[in-house]
PDB file as gemmi writes it, atoms N, CA and C in Angstrom:
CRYST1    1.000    1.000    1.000  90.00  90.00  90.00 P 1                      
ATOM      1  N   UNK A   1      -2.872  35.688 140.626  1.00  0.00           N  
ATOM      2  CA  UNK A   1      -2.345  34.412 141.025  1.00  0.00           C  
ATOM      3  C   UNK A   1      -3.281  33.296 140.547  1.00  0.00           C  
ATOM      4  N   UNK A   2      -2.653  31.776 140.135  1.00  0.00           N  
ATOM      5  CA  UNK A   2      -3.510  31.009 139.317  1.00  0.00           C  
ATOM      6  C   UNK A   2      -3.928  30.296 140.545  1.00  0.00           C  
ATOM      7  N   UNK A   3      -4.791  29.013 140.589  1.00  0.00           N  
ATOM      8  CA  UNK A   3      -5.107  28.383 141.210  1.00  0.00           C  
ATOM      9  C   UNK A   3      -3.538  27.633 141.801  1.00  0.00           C  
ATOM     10  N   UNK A   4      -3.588  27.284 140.868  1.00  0.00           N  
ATOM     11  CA  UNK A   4      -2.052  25.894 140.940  1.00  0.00           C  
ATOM     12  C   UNK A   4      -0.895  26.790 142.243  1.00  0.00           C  
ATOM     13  N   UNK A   5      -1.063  28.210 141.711  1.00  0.00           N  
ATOM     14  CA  UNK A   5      -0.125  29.183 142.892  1.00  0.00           C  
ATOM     15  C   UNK A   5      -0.358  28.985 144.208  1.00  0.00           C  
ATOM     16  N   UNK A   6      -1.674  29.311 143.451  1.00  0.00           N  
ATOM     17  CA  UNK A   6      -2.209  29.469 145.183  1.00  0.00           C  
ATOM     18  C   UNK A   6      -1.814  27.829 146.267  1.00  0.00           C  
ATOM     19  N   UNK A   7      -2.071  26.898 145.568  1.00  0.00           N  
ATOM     20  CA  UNK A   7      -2.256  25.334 145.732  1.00  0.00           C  
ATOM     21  C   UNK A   7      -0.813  25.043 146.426  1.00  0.00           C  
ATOM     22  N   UNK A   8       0.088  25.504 145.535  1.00  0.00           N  
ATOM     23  CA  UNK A   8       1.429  25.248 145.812  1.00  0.00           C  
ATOM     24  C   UNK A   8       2.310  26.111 146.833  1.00  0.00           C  
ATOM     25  N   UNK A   9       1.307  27.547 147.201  1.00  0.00           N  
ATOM     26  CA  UNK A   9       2.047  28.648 148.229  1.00  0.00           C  
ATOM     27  C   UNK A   9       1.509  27.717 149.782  1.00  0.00           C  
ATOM     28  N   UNK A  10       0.478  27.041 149.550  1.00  0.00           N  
ATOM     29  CA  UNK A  10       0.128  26.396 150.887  1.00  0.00           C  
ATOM     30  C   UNK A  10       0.765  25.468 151.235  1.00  0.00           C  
ATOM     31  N   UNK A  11       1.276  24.726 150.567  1.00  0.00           N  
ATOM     32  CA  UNK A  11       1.906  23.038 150.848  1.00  0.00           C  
ATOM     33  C   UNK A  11       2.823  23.858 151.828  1.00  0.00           C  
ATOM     34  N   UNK A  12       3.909  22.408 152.297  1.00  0.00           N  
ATOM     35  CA  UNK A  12       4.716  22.724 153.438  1.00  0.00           C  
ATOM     36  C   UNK A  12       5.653  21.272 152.911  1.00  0.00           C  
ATOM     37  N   UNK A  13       6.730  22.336 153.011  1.00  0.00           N  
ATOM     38  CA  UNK A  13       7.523  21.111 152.671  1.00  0.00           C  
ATOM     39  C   UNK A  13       7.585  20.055 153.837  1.00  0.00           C  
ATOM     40  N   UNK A  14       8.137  19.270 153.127  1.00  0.00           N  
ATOM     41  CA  UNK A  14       8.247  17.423 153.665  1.00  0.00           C  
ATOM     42  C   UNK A  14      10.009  17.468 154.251  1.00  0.00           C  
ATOM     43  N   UNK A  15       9.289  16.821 155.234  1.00  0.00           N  
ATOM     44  CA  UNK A  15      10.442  16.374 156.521  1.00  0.00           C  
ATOM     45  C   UNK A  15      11.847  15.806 155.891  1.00  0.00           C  
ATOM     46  N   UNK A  16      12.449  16.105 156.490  1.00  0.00           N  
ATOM     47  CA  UNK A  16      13.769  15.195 156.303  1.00  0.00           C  
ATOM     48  C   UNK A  16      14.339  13.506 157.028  1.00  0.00           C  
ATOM     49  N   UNK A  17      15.431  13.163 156.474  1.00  0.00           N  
ATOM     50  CA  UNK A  17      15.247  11.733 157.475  1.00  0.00           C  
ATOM     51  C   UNK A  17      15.522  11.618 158.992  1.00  0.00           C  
ATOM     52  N   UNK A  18      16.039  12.775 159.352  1.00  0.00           N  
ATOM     53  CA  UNK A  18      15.637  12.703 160.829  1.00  0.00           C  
ATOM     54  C   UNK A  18      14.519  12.974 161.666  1.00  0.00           C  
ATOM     55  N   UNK A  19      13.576  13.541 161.244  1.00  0.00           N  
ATOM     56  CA  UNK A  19      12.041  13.666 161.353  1.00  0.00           C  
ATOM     57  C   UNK A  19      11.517  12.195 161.367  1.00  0.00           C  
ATOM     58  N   UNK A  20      11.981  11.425 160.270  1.00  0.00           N  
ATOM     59  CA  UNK A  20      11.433  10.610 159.644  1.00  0.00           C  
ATOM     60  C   UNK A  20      11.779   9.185 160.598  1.00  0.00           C  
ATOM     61  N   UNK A  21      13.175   9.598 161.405  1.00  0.00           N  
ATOM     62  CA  UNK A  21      13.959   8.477 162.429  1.00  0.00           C  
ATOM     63  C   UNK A  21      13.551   8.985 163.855  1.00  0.00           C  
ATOM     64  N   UNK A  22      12.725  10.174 164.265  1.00  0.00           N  
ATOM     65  CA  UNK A  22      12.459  10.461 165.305  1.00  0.00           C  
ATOM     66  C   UNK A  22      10.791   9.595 165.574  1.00  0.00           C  
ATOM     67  N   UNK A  23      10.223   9.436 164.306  1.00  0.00           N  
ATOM     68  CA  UNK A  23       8.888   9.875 164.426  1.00  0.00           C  
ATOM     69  C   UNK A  23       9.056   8.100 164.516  1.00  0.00           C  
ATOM     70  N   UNK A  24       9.671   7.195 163.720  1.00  0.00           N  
ATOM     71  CA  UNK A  24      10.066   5.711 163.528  1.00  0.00           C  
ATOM     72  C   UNK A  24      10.457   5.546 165.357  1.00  0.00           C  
ATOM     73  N   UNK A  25      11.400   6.235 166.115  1.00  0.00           N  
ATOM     74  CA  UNK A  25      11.921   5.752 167.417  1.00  0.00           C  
ATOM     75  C   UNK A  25      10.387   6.629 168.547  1.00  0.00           C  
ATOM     76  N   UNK A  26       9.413   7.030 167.802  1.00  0.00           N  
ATOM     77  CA  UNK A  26       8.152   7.341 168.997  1.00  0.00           C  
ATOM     78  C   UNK A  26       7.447   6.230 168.321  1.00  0.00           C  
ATOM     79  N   UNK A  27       7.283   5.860 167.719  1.00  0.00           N  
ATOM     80  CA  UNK A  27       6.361   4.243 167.260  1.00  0.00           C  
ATOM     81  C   UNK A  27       7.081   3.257 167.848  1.00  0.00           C  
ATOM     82  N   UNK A  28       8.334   3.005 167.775  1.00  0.00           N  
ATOM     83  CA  UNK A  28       9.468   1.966 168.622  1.00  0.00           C  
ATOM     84  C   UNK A  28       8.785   1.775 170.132  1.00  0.00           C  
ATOM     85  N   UNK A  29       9.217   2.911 170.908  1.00  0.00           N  
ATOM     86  CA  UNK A  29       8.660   2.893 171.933  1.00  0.00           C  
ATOM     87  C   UNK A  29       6.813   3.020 172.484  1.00  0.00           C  
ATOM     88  N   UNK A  30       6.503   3.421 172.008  1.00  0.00           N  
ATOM     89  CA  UNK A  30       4.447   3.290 172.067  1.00  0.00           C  
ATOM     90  C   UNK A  30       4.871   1.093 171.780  1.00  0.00           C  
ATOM     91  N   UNK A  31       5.250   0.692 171.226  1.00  0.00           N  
ATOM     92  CA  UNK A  31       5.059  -0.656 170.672  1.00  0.00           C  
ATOM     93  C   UNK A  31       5.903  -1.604 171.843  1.00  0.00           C  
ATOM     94  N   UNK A  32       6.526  -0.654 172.639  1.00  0.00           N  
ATOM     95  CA  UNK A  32       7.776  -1.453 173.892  1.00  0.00           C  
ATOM     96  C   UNK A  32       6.527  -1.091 174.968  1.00  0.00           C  
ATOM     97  N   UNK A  33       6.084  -0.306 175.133  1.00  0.00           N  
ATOM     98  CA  UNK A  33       4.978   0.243 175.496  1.00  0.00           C  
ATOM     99  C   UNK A  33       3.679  -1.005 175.634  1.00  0.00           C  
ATOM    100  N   UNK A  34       3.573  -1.446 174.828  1.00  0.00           N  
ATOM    101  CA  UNK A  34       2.092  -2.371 174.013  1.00  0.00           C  
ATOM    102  C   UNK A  34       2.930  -3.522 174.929  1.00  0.00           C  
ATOM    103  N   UNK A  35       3.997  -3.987 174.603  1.00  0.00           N  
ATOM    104  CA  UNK A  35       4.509  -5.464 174.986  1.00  0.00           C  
ATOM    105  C   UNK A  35       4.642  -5.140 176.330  1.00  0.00           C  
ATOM    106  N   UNK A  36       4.776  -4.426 176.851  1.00  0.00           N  
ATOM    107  CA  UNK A  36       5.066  -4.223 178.420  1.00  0.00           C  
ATOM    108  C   UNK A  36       3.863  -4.483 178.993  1.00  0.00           C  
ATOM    109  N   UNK A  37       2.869  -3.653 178.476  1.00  0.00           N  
ATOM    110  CA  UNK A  37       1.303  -3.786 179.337  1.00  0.00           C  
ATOM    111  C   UNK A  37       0.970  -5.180 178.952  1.00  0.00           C  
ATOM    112  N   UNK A  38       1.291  -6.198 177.844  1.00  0.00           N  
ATOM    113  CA  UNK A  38       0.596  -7.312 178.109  1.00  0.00           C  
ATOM    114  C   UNK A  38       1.638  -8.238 178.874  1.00  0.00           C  
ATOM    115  N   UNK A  39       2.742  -8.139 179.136  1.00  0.00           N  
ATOM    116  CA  UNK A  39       3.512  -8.890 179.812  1.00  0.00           C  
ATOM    117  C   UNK A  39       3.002  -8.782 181.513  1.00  0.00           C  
ATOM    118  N   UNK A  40       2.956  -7.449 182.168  1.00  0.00           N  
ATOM    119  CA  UNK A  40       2.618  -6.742 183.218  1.00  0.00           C  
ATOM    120  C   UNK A  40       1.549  -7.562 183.810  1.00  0.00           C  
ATOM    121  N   UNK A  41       1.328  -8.306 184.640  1.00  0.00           N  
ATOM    122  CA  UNK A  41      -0.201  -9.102 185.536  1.00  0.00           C  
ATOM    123  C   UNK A  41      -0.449  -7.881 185.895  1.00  0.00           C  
ATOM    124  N   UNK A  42      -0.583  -7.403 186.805  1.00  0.00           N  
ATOM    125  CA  UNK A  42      -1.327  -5.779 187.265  1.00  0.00           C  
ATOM    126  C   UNK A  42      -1.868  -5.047 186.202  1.00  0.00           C  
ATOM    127  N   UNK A  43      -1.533  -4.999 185.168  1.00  0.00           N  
ATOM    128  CA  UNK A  43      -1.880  -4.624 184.025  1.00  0.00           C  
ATOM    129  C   UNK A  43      -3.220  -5.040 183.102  1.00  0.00           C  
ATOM    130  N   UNK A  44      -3.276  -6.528 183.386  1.00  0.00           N  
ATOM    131  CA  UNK A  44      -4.591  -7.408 182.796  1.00  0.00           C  
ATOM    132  C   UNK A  44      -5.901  -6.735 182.779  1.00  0.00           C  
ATOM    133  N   UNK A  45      -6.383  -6.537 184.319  1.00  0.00           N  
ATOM    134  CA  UNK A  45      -7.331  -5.769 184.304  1.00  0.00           C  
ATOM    135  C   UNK A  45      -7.833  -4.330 182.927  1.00  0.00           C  
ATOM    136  N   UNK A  46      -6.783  -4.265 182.712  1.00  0.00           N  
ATOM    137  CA  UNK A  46      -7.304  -2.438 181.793  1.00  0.00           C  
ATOM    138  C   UNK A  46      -6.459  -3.365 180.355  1.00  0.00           C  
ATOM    139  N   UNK A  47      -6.340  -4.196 180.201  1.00  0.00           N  
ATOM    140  CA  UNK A  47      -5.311  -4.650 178.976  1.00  0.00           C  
ATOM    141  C   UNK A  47      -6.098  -4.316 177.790  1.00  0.00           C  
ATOM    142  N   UNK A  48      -7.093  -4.701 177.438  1.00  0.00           N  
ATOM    143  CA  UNK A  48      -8.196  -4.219 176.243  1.00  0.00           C  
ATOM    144  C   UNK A  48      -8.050  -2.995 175.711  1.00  0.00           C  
ATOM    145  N   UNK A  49      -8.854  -1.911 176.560  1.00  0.00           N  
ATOM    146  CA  UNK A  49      -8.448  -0.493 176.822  1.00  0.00           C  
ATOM    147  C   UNK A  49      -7.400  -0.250 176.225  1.00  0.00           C  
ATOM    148  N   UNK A  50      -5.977  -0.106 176.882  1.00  0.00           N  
ATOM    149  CA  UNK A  50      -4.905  -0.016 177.166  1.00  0.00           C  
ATOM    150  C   UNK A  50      -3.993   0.214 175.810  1.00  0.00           C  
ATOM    151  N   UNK A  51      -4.429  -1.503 175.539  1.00  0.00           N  
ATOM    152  CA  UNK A  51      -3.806  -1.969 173.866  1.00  0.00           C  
ATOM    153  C   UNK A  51      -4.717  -0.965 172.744  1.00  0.00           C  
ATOM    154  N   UNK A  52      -5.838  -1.177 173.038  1.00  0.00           N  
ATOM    155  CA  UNK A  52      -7.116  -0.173 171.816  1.00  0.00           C  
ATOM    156  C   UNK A  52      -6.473   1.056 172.019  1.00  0.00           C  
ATOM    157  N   UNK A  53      -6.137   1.470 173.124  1.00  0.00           N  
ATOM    158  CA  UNK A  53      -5.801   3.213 172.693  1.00  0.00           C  
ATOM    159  C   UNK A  53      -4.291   3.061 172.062  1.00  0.00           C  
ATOM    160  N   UNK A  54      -3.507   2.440 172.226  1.00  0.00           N  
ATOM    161  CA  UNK A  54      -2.179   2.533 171.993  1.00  0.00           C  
ATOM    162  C   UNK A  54      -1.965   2.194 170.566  1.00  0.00           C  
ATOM    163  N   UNK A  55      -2.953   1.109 169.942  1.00  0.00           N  
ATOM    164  CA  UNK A  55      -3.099   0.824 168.498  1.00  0.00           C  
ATOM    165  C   UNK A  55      -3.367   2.179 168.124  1.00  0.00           C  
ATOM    166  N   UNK A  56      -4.520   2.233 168.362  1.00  0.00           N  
ATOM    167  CA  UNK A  56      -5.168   3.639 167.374  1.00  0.00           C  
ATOM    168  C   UNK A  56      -4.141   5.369 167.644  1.00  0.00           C  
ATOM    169  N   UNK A  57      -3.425   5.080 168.417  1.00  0.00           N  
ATOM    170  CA  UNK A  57      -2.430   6.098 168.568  1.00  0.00           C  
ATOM    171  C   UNK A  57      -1.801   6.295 167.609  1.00  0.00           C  
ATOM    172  N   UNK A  58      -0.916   4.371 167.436  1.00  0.00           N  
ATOM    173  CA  UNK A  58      -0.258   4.407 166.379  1.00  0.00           C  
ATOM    174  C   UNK A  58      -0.479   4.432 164.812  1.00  0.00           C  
ATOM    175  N   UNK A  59      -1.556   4.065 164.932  1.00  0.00           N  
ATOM    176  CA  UNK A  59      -2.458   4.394 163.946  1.00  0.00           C  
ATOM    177  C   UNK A  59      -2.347   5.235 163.209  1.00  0.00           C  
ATOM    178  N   UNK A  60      -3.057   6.350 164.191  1.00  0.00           N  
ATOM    179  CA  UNK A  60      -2.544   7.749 164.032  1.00  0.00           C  
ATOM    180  C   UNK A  60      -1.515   8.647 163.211  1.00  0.00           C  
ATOM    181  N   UNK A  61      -0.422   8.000 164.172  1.00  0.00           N  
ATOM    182  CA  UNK A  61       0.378   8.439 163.524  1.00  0.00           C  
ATOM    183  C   UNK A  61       1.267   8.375 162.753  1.00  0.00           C  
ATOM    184  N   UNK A  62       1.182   6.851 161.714  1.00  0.00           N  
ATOM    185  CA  UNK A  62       1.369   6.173 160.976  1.00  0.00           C  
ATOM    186  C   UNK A  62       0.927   7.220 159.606  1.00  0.00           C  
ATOM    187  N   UNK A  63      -0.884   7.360 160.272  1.00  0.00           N  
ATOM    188  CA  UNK A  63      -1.571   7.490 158.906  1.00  0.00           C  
ATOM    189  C   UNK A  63      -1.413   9.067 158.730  1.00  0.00           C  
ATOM    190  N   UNK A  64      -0.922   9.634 160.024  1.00  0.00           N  
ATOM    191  CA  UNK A  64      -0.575  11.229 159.308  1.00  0.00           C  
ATOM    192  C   UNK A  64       1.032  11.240 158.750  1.00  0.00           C  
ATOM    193  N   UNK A  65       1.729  10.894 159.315  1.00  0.00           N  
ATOM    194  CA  UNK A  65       3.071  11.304 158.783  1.00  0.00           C  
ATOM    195  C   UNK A  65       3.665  10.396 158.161  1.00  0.00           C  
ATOM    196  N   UNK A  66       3.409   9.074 157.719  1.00  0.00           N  
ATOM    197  CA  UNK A  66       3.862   7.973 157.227  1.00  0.00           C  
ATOM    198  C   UNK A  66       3.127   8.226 155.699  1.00  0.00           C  
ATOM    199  N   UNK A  67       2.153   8.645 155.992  1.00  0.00           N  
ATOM    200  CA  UNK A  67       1.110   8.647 154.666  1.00  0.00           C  
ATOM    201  C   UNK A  67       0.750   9.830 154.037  1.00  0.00           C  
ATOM    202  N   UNK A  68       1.894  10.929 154.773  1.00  0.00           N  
ATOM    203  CA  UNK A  68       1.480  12.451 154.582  1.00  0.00           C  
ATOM    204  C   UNK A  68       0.262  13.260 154.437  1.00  0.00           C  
ATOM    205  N   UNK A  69      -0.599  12.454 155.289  1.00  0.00           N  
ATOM    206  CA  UNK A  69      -1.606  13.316 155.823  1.00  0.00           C  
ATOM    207  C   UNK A  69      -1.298  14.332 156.297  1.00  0.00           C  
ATOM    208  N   UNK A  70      -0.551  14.291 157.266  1.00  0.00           N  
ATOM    209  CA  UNK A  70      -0.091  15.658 157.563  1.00  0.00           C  
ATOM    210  C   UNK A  70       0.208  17.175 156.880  1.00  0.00           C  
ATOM    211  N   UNK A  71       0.484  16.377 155.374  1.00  0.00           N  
ATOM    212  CA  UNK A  71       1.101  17.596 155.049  1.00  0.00           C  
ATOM    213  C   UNK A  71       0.204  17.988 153.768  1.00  0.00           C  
ATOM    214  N   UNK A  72      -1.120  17.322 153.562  1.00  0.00           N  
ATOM    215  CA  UNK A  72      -2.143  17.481 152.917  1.00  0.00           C  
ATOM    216  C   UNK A  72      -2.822  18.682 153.240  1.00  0.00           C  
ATOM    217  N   UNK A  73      -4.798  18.736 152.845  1.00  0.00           N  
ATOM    218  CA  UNK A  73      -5.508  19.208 153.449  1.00  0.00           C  
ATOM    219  C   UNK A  73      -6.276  18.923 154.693  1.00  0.00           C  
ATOM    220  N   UNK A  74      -6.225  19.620 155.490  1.00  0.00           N  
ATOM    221  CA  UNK A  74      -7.050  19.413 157.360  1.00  0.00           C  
ATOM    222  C   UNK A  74      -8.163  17.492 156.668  1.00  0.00           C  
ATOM    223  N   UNK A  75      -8.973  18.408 155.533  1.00  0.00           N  
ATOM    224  CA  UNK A  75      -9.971  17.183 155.233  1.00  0.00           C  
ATOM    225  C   UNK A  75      -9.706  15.719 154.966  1.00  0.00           C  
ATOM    226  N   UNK A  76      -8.639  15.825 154.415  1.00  0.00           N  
ATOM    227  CA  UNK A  76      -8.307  14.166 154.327  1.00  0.00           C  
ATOM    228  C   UNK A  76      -8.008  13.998 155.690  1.00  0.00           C  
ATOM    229  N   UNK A  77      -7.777  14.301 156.398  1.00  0.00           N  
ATOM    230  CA  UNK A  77      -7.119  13.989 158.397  1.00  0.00           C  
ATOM    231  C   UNK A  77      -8.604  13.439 158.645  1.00  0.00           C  
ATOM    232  N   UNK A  78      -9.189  14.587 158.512  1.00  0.00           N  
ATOM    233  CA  UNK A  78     -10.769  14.124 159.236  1.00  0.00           C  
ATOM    234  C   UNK A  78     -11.584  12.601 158.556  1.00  0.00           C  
ATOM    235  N   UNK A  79     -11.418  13.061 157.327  1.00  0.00           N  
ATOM    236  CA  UNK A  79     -11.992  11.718 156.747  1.00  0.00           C  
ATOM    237  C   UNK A  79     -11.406  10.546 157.035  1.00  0.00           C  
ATOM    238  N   UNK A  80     -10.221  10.474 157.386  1.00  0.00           N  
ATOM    239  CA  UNK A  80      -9.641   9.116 157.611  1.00  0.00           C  
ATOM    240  C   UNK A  80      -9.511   8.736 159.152  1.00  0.00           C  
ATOM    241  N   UNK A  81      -9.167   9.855 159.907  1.00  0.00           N  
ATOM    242  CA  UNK A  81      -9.327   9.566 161.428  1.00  0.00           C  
ATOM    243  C   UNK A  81     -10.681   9.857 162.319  1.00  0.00           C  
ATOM    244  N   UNK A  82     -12.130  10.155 161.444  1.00  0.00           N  
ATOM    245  CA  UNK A  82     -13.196  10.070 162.065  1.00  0.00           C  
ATOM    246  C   UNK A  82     -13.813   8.909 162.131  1.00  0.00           C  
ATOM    247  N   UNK A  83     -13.579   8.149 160.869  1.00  0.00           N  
ATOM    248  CA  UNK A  83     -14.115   6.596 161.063  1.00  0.00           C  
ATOM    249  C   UNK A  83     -13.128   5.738 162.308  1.00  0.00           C  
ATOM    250  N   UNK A  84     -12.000   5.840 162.132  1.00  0.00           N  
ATOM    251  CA  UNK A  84     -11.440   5.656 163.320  1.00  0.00           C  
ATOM    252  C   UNK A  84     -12.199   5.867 164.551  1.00  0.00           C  
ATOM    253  N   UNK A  85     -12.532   7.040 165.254  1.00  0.00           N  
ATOM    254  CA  UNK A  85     -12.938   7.477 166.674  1.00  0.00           C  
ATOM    255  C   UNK A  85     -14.421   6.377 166.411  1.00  0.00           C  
ATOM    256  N   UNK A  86     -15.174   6.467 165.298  1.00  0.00           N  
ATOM    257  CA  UNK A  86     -16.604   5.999 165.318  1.00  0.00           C  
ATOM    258  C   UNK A  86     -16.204   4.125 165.606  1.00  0.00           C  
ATOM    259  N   UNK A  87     -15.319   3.626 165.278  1.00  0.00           N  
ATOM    260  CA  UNK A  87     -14.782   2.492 165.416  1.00  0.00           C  
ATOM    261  C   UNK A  87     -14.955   2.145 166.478  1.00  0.00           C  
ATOM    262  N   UNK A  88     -13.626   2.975 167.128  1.00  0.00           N  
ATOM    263  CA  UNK A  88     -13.027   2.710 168.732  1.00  0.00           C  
ATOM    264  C   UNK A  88     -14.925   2.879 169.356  1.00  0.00           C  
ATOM    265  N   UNK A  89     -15.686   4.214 169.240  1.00  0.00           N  
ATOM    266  CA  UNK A  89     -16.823   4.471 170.522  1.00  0.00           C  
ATOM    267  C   UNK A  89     -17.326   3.294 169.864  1.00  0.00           C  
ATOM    268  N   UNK A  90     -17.451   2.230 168.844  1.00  0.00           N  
ATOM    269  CA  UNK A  90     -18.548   1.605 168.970  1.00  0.00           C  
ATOM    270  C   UNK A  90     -17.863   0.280 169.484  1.00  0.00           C  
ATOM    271  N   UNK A  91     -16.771  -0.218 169.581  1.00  0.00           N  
ATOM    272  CA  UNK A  91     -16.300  -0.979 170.283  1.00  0.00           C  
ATOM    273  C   UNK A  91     -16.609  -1.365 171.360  1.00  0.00           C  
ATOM    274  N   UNK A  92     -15.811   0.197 172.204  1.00  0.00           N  
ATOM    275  CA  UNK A  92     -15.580   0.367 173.263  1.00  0.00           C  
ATOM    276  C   UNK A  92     -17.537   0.212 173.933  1.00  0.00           C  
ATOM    277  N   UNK A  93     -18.317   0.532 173.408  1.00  0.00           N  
ATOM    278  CA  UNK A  93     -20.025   0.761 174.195  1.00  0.00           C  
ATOM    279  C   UNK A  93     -20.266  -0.764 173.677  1.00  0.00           C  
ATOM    280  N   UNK A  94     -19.651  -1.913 173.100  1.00  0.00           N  
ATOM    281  CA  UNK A  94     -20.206  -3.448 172.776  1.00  0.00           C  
ATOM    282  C   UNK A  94     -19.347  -3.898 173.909  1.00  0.00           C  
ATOM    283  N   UNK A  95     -17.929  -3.472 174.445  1.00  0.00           N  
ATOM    284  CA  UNK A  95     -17.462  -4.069 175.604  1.00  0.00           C  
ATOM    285  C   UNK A  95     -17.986  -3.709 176.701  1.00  0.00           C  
ATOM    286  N   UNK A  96     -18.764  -2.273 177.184  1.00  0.00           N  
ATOM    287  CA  UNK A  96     -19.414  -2.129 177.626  1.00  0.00           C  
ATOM    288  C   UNK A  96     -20.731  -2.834 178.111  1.00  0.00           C  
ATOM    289  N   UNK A  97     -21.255  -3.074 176.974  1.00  0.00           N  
ATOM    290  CA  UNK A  97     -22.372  -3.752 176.863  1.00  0.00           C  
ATOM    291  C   UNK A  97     -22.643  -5.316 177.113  1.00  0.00           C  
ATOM    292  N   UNK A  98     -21.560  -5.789 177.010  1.00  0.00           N  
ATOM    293  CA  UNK A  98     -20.964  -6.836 177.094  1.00  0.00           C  
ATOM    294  C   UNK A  98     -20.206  -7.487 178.500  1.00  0.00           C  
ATOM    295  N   UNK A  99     -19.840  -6.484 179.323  1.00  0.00           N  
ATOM    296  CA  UNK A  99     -19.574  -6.248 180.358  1.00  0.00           C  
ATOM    297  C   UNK A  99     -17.823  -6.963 180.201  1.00  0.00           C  
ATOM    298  N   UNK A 100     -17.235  -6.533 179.218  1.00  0.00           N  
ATOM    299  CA  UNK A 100     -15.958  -6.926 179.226  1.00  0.00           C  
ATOM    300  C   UNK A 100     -15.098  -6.125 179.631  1.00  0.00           C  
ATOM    301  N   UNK A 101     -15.481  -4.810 179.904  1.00  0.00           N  
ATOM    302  CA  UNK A 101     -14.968  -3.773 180.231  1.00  0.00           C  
ATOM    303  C   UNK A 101     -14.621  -3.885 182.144  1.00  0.00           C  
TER     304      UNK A 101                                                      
END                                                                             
């Protein structure tokens, strides 16, 4: 078996457009989601938080299945969503620090 075989027995095929309209109506809602918590007064308190995790969610999952990370190698996932996490902890320890938290 050549390399290229081998390369090509691993892939996984790519979604169809209802994958593609499911994954579009879980970003819809995470984003009805986002407008709700800043509309919400009870909500203010954790709003920072709240919004930061819900971005980087979508983020997420933008940058795997929108951008077919997903259907790459594990390594491009890591390389692109570890600077992410290093982002968010260094944020999140300056609001900390900051006492905005």
């Amino acid at each position: 078996m050549t390399a290229a075989e081998v390369t090509h027995a691993a892939e996984r095929p790519h979604p169809g457009a209802r994958q593609y309209l499911l994954v579009a109506l879980l970003l819809l809602i995470v984003t009805a989601v986002e407008v709700t918590v800043f509309y919400v007064p009870a909500m203010h308190p954790i709003l920072v938080p709240a919004l930061l995790t819900l971005s980087a969610a979508k983020f997420a999952m933008v940058a795997m299945f929108y951008m077919h990370l997903r259907f790459d190698a594990r390594l491009f996932s890591w390389v692109f969503l570890t600077p992410l996490a290093v982002a968010a902890a260094v944020i999140l320890a300056l609001m900390a620090l900051f006492h905005v938290l």
